[in-house]
C-alpha positions as CSV (number, residue, x, y, z in Angstrom):
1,X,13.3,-62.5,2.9
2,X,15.1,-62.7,-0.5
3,X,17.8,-59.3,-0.9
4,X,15.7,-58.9,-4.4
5,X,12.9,-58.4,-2.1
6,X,13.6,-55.6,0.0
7,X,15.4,-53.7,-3.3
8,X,12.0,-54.0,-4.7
9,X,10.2,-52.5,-1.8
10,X,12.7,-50.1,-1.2
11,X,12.4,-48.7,-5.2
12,X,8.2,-48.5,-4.0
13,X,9.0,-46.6,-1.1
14,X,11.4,-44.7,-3.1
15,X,9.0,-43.5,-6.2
16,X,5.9,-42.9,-3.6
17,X,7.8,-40.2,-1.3
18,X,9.2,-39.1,-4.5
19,X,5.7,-38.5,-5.4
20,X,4.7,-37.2,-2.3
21,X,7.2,-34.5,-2.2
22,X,7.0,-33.1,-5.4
23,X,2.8,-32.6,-5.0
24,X,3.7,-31.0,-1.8
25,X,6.2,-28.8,-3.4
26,X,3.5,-28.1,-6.2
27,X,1.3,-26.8,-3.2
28,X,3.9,-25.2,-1.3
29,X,4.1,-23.2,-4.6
30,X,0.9,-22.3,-4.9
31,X,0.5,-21.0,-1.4
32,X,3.6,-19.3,-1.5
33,X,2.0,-16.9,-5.0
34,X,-1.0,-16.5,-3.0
35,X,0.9,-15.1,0.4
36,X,3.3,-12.9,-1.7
37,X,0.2,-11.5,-3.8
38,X,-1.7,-10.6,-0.8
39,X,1.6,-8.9,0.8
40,X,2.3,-6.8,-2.5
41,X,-1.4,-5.6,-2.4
42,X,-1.2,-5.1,1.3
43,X,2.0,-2.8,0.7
44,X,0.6,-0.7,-2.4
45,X,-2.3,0.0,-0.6
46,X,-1.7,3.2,0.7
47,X,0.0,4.8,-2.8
48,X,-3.7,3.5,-4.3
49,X,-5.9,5.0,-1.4
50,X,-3.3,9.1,-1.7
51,X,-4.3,9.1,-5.2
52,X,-7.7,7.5,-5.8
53,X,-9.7,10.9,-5.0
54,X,-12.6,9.4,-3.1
55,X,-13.5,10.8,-0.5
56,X,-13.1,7.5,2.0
57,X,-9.6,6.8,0.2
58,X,-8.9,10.5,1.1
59,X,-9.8,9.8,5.1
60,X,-8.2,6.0,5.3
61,X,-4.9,7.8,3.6
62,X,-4.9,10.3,6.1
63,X,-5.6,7.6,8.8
64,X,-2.4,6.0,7.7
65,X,0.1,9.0,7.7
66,X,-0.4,10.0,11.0
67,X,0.5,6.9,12.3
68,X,4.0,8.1,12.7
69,X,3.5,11.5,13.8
70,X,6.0,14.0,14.7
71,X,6.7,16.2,17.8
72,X,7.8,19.0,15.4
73,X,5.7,18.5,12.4
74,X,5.1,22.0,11.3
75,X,7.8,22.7,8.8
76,X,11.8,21.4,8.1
77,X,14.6,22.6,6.6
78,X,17.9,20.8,5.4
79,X,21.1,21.6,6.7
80,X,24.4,22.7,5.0
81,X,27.3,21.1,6.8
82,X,28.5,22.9,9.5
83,X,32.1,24.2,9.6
84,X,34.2,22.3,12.5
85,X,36.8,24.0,15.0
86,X,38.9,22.3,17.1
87,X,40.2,24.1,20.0
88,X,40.8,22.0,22.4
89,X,40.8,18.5,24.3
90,X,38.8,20.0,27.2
91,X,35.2,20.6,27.3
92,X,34.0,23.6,25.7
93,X,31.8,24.9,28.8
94,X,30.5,28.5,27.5
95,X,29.7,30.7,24.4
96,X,27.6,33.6,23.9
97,X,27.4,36.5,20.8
98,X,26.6,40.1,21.0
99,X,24.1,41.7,18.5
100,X,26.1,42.1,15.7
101,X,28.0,38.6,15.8
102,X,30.7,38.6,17.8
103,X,31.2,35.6,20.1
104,X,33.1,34.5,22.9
105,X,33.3,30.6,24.1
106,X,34.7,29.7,27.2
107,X,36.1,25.9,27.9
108,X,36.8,23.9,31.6
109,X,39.9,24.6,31.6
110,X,39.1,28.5,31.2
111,X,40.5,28.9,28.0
112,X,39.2,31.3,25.9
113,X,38.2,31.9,22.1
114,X,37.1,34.6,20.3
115,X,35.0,35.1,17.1
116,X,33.8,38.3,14.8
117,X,31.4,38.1,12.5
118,X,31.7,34.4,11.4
119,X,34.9,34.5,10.9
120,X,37.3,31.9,12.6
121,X,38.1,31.5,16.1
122,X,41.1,33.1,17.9
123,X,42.2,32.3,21.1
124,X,42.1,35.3,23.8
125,X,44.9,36.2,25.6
126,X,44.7,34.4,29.4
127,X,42.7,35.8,31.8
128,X,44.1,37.2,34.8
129,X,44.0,35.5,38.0
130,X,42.7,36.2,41.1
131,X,45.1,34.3,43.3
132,X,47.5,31.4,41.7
133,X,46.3,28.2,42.0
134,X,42.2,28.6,42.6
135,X,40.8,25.2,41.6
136,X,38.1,25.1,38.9
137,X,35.3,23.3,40.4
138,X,32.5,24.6,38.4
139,X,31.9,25.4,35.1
140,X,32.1,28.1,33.2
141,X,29.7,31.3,32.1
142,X,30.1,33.8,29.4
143,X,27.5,36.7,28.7
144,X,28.3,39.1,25.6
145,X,26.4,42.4,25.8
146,X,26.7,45.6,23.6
147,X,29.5,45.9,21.4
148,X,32.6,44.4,22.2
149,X,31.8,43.9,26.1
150,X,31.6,40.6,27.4
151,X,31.5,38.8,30.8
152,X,32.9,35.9,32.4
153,X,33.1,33.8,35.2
154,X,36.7,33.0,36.0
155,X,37.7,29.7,38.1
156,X,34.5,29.6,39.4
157,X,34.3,32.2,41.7
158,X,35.5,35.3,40.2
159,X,33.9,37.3,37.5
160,X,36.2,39.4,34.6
161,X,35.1,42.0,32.0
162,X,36.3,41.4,28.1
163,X,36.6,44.8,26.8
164,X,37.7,45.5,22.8
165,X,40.0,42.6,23.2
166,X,41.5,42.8,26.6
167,X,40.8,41.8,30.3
168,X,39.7,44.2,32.9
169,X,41.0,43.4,36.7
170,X,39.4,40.2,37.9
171,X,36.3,40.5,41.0
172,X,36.0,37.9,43.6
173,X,32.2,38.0,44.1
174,X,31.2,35.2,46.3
175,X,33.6,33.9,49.1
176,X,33.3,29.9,49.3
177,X,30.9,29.6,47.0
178,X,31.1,28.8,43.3
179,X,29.3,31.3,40.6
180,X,26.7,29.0,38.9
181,X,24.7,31.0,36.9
182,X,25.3,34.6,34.6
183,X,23.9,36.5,32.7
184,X,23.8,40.4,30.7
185,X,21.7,42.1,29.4
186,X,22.3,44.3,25.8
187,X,22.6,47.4,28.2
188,X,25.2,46.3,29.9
189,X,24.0,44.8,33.0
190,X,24.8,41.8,34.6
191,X,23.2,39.0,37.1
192,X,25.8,36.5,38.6
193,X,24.1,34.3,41.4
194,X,26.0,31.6,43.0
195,X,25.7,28.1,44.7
196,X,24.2,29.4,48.3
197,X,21.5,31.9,46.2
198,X,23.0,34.5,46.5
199,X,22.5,37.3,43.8
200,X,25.1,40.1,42.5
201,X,24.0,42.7,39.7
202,X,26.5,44.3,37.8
203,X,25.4,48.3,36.7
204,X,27.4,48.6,34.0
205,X,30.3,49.8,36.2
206,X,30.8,48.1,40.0
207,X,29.0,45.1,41.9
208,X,26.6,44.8,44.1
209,X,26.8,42.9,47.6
210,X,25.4,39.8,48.3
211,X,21.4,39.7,47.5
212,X,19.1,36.4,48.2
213,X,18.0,35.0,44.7
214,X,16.1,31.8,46.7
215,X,18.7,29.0,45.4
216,X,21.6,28.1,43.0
217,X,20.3,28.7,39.2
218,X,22.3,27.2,36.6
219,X,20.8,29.6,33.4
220,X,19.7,33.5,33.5
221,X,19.0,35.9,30.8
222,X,18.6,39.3,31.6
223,X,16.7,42.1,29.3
224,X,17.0,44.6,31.3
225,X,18.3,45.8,34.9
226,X,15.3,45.8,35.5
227,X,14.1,42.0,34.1
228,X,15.8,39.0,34.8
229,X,14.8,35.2,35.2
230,X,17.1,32.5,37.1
231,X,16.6,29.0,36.3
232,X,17.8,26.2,38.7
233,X,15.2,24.3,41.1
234,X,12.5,26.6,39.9
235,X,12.4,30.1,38.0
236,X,12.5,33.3,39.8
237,X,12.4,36.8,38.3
238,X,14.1,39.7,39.1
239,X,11.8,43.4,38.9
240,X,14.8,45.4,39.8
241,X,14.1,45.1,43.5
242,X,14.0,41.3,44.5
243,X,13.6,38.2,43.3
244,X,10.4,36.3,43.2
245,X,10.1,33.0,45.3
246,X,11.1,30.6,42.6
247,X,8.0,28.9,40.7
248,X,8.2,25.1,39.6
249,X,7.0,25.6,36.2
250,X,8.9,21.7,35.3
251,X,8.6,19.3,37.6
252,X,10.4,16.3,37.3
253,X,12.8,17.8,35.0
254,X,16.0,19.6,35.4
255,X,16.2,23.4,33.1
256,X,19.0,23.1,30.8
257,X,18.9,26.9,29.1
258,X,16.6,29.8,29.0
259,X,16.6,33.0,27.0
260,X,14.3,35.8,26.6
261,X,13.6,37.5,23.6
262,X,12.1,40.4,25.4
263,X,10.1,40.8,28.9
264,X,6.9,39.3,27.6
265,X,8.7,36.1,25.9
266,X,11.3,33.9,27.0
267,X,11.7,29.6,26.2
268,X,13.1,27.5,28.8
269,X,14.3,24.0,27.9
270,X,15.1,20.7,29.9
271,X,16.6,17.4,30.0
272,X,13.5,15.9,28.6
273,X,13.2,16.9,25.4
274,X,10.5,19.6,26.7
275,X,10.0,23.2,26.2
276,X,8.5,25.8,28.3
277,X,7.2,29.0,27.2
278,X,6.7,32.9,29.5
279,X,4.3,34.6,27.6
280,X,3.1,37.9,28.6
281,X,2.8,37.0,32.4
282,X,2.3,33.0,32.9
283,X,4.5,30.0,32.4
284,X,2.9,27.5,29.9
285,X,3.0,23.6,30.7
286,X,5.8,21.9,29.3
287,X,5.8,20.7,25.6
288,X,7.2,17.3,24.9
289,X,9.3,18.2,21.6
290,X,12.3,15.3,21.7
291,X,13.1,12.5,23.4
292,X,16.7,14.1,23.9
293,X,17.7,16.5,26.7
294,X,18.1,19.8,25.0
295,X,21.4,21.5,25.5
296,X,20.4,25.1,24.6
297,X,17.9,27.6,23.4
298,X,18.8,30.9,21.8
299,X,17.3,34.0,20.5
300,X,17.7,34.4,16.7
301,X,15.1,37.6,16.4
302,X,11.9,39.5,18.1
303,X,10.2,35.9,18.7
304,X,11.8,33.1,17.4
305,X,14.2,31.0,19.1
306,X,16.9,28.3,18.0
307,X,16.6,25.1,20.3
308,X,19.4,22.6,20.4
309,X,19.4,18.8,21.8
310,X,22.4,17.0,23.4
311,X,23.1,14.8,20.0
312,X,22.8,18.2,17.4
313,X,19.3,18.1,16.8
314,X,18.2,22.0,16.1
315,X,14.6,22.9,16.0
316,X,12.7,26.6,15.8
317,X,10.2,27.9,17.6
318,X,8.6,31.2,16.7
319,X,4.7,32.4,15.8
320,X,4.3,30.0,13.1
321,X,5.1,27.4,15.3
322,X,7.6,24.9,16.0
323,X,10.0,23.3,13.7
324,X,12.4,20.8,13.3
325,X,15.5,22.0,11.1
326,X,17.4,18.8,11.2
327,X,20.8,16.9,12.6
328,X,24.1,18.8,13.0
329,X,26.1,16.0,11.4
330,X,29.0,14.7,12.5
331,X,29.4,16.1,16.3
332,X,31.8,14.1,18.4
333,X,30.7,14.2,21.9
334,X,27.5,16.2,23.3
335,X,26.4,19.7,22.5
336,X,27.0,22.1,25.9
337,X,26.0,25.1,24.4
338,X,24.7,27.2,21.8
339,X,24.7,30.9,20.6
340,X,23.3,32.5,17.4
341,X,23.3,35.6,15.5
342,X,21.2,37.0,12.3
343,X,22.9,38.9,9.7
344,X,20.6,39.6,6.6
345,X,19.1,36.6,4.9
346,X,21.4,34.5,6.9
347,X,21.9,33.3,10.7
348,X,24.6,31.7,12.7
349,X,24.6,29.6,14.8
350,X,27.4,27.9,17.3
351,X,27.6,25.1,18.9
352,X,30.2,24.1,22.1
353,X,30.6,20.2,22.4
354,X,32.2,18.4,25.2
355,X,35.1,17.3,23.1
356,X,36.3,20.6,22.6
357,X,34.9,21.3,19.8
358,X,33.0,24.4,17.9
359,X,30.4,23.8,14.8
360,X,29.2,26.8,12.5
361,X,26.0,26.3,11.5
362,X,24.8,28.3,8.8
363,X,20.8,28.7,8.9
364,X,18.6,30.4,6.0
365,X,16.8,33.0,7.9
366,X,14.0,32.3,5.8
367,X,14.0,28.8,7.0
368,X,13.1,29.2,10.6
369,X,10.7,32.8,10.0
């Protein structure tokens, strides 16, 4: 075939894709207004249905929004940023406030800080020692009762008083066992129960022996000496005789915290994310709040506690309900503890990381009533 030949067909083939692609372009156009004017009205759906007043639009609107419900839906608050202290490299293990704001936070190591009435935190003076070189195998427990009183378990096994700024003689309470669990109650009595079950109650002044608690428990709160629950493999209470066979008010969970606000109401947490509430003379089932383990759950007033998750998430629970207050920003590490106290229009609230860390976190009081 002549070479003119094929140029010629070639300049046909050339001009007829030529033509073929720009009508497809011309309909790729076309479909592509179509698809993104169908998506725009798709999106601004919803703002039309909020606003539109009928009586359908009212129900489909309110169909839509609860497709992303929330565990804690009831009211939230925003955060001020909370005030960071360093103190140390080790695990802060402990911390616990008296009634009118003074704290005490205990690390791994058994280090020990002080705090009054928001102010900053200033390390305690050593502990004394039972015997030199006792092991710490277990973490530690602080309890703060009235005024400046506090209590303390020391290298696992021992138990020390904080009075008005100094140590009182060290106790050994349990011989081979590690203390697990403490807790005081604003009159000044104690609970310590270690990792066999056994009890010891603290009247203000001695010890007791050795009493069977039914098992280790990792939290107690005690309002009285005459009212105490344990938390561990189950919850038992303590009527100022004996302990109640331990009731397994979570199962498949393990109880992070608990803490009474009086005999008839006391919140237990887990590593769940779930609540559990004693109310009058019952546990209630667990409520799924978070998909984080809590950490802690503190008393802030009559009936409302301050719950607090692994990552700094801090919610309330009270009559109204419960209520998400927000993130704790900027935590390095996870949240071990938490203690708070209300002063006036304002509450405090601490929180002991694993890093060593302490975070102030300043909560309207009006926020979380």
């Amino acid at each position: 075939m002549p070479e003119g030949s094929r140029d010629g067909h070639g300049g046909l083939k050339l001009q007829i894709d030529g033509l073929f692609r720009a009508g497809w372009m011309h309909v790729n156009h076309r479909i592509l207004r179509h698809v993104a004017a169908f998506v725009l009205a798709f999106w601004a759906l919803p703002l039309v249905l909020s606003d539109c007043g009928n009586p359908i639009c009212t129900k489909q609107s309110h169909h839509l929004r609860r497709a992303h419900p929330s565990a804690a839906s009831h009211h939230s608050a925003s955060l001020s940023v909370a005030k960071k202290f360093e103190l140390t490299t080790s695990p802060l293990t402990s911390i616990s406030c008296d009634g009118d704001g003074d704290c005490l936070v205990e690390s791994a190591s058994d280090q020990f800080w002080s705090l009054r009435n928001g102010g900053d935190a200033v390390p305690v003076v050593p502990a004394p020692l039972v015997s030199s070189g006792t092991l710490d195998i277990g973490a530690g427990r602080v309890s703060c009762f009235s005024g400046d009183r506090c209590m303390a378990i020391l290298f696992s096994r021992d138990v020390v008083e904080f009075v008005n700024g100094t140590w009182e003689p060290p106790v050994r309470l349990s011989l081979g066992h590690i203390l697990t669990g403490l807790g005081c109650a604003s009159g000044g009595s104690c609970v310590a129960i270690d990792g066999l079950g056994d009890a010891y109650l603290f009247n203000g002044h001695s010890w007791s022996n050795a009493l069977n608690a039914w098992g280790s428990a990792q939290a107690v709160s005690c309002e009285s000496s005459q009212f105490c629950f344990a938390a561990g493999g189950g919850v038992s209470q303590w009527d100022g005789i004996s302990w109640s066979e331990p009731a397994d008010v979570d199962p498949g969970a393990t109880m992070t915290a608990i803490d009474c606000a009086s005999p008839e109401n006391c919140v237990v947490v887990d590593d769940k994310g779930r609540l559990i509430r004693w109310e009058v003379d019952h546990w209630t089932p667990p409520t799924k709040v978070t998909s984080d383990a809590f950490a802690g759950v503190a008393t802030l007033s009559d009936r409302i506690y301050v719950l607090v998750t692994g990552s700094g998430g801090l919610y309330t629970l009270g009559p109204a309900g419960l209520g998400k207050l927000g993130l704790v920003m900027g935590i390095s590490g996870r949240v071990t503890g938490l203690a708070c106290a209300s002063q006036g229009s304002v509450a405090t609230c601490y929180l002991t990381t694993s890093r060593g860390d302490l975070y102030q976190q300043r909560i309207p009081v009006s926020s979380v009533s």
